[in-house]
C-alpha positions in Angstrom: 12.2 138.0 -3.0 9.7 135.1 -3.0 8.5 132.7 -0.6 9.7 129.8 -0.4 8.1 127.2 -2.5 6.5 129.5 -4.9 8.3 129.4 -8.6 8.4 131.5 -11.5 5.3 131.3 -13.6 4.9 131.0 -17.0 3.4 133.5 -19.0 -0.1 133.3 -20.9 1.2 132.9 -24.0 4.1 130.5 -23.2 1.0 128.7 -21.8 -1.0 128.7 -25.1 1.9 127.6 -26.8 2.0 124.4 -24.5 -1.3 124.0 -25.0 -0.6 124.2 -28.8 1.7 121.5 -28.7 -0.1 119.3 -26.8 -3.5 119.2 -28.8 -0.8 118.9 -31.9 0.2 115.6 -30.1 -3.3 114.6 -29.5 -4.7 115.0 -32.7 -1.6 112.6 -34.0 -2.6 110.3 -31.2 0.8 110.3 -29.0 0.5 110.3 -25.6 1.3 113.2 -23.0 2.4 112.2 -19.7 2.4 114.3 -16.4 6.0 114.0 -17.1 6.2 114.9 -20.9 4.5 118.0 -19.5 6.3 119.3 -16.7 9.8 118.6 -19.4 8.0 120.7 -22.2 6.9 123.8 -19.7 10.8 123.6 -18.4 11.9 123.4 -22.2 10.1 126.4 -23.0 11.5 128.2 -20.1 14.8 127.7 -20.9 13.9 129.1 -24.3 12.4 132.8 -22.5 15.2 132.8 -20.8 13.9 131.7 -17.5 16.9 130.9 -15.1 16.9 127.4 -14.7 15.3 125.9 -11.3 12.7 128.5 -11.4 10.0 127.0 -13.4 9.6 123.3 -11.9 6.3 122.8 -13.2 5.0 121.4 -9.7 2.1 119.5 -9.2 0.0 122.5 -8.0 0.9 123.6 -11.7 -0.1 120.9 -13.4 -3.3 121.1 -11.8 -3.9 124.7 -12.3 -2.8 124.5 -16.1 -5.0 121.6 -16.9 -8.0 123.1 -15.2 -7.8 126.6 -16.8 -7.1 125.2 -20.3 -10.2 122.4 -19.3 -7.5 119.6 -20.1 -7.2 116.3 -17.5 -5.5 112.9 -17.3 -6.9 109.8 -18.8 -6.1 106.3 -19.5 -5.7 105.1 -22.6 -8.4 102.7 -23.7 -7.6 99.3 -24.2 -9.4 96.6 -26.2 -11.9 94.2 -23.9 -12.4 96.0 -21.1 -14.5 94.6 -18.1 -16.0 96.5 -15.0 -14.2 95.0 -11.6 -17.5 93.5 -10.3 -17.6 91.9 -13.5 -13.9 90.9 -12.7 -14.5 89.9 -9.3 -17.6 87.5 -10.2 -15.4 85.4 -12.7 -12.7 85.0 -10.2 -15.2 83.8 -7.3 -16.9 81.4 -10.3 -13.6 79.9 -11.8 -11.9 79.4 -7.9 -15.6 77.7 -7.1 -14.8 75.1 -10.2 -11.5 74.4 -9.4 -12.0 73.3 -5.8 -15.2 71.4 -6.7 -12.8 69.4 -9.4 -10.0 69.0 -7.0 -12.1 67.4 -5.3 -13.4 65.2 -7.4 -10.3 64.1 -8.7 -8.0 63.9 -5.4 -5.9 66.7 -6.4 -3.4 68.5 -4.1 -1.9 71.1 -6.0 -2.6 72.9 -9.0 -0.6 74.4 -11.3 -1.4 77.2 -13.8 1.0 78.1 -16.8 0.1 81.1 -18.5 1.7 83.5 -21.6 2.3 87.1 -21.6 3.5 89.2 -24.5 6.8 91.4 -23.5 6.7 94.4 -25.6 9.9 96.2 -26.3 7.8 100.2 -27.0 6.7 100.8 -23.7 3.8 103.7 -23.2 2.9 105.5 -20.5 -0.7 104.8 -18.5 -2.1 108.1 -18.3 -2.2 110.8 -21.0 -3.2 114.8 -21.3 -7.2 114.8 -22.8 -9.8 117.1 -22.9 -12.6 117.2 -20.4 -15.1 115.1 -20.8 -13.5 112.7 -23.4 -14.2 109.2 -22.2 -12.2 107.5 -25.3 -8.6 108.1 -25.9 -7.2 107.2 -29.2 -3.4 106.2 -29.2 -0.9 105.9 -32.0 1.7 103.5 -31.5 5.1 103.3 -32.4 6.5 100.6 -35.5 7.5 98.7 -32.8 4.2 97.7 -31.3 4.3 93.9 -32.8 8.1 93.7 -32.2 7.7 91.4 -28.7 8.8 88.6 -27.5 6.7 85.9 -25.1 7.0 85.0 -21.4 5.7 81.3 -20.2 4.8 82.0 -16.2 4.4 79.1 -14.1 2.8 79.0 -10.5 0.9 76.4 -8.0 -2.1 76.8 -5.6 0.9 76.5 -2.8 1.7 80.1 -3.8 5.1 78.7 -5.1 6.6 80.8 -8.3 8.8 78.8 -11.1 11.7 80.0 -13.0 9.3 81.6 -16.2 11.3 81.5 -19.4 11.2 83.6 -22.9 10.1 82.0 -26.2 11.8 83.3 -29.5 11.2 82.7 -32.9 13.8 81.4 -35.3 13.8 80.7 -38.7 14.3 76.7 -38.4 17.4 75.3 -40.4 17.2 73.7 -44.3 18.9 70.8 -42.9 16.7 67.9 -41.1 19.7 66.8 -39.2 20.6 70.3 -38.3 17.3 71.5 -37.1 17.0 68.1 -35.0 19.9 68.9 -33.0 19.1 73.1 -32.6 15.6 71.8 -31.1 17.2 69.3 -28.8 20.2 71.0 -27.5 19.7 75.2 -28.0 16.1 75.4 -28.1 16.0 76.0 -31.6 18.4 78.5 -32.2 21.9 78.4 -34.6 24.8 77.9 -33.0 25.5 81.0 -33.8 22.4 82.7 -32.4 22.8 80.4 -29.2 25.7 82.2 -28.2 24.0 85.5 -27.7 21.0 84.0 -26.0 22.6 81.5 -24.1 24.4 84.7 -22.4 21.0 86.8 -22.0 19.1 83.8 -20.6 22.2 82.8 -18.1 22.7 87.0 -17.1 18.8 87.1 -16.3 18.3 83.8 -14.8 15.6 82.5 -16.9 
């Protein structure tokens, strides 16, 4: 009988065969989560027959299986990267401008409007590499340009506004017709309208 808190272990060539898999996915550039893992190790355990519950693929695993097949997490690379420091000096410059304007100018309060892109293909941030790899290539999905963009609005009081979504629509053939979709439903159809209307009022935006 074990003790508890010990599971089943897979064998070395189950093991090789994850391993397998996973530098398959890496070579096509799709990322492996902690969690893709720990489902593909109780996958193939169900497939040798394991009973189920045994193999939980536990952190301690995870560990021990990256560090024998000299695999480890990393973060995906992203375009534009700065260092914090650099972060932190911008931040300390641009809050130094602002008050000195405020100043100037007799302003109170400050707002700041910004955009953000609201992708509908959502990736984890950490992926399965080898050792030693400090750039991690990623393949997106053919949804990576389907988004949609969020307008956020704050103040220097720390007060939060009520952000909303902007849409694209293909604007209407008729003058008089597009007038009245941009003054009254945001530029949709009266068709369209309906459905967003209902998304906009269900999520309060």
């Amino acid at each position: 009988m074990r003790s508890p808190g010990v599971g089943t272990l897979l064998s070395p060539a189950a093991e090789e065969y994850i391993v397998g898999w996973i530098n398959e996915l890496r070579r096509d550039g799709v990322l492996v989560s902690a969690t893709i893992l720990q489902l593909k190790a109780r996958e193939v355990a169900a497939v040798l027959g394991i009973t189920p519950g045994l193999i939980v693929a536990s952190s301690p695993w995870k560990s021990s299986f990256l560090r024998h097949y000299r695999l480890a997490f990393r973060t995906k690379n992203r375009a534009g990267q700065t260092s914090p420091d650099d972060d932190n000096e911008l931040r300390r410059t641009f809050a130094t401008d602002v008050h000195e304007w405020m100043q100037k100018l007799g302003v109170t309060t400050v707002y700041n409007a910004d955009q953000t892109s609201v992708f509908f293909e959502m990736l984890p941030k950490m992926t399965i590499n080898a050792r030693g790899k400090q750039i991690v290539w990623v393949k997106y999905g053919r949804r990576e340009k389907q988004r949609v963009t969020a307008m956020l609005l704050a103040d220097s009081d720390g007060n939060k506004f009520r952000p909303f979504i902007v849409l694209e629509a293909k604007p209407s053939t008729n003058a008089e017709t597009q007038a009245l979709n941009v003054s009254t439903r945001h530029g949709f159809d009266r068709v369209l309208w309906r459905e967003i209307k209902d998304i906009q009022d269900a999520n309060d935006v």
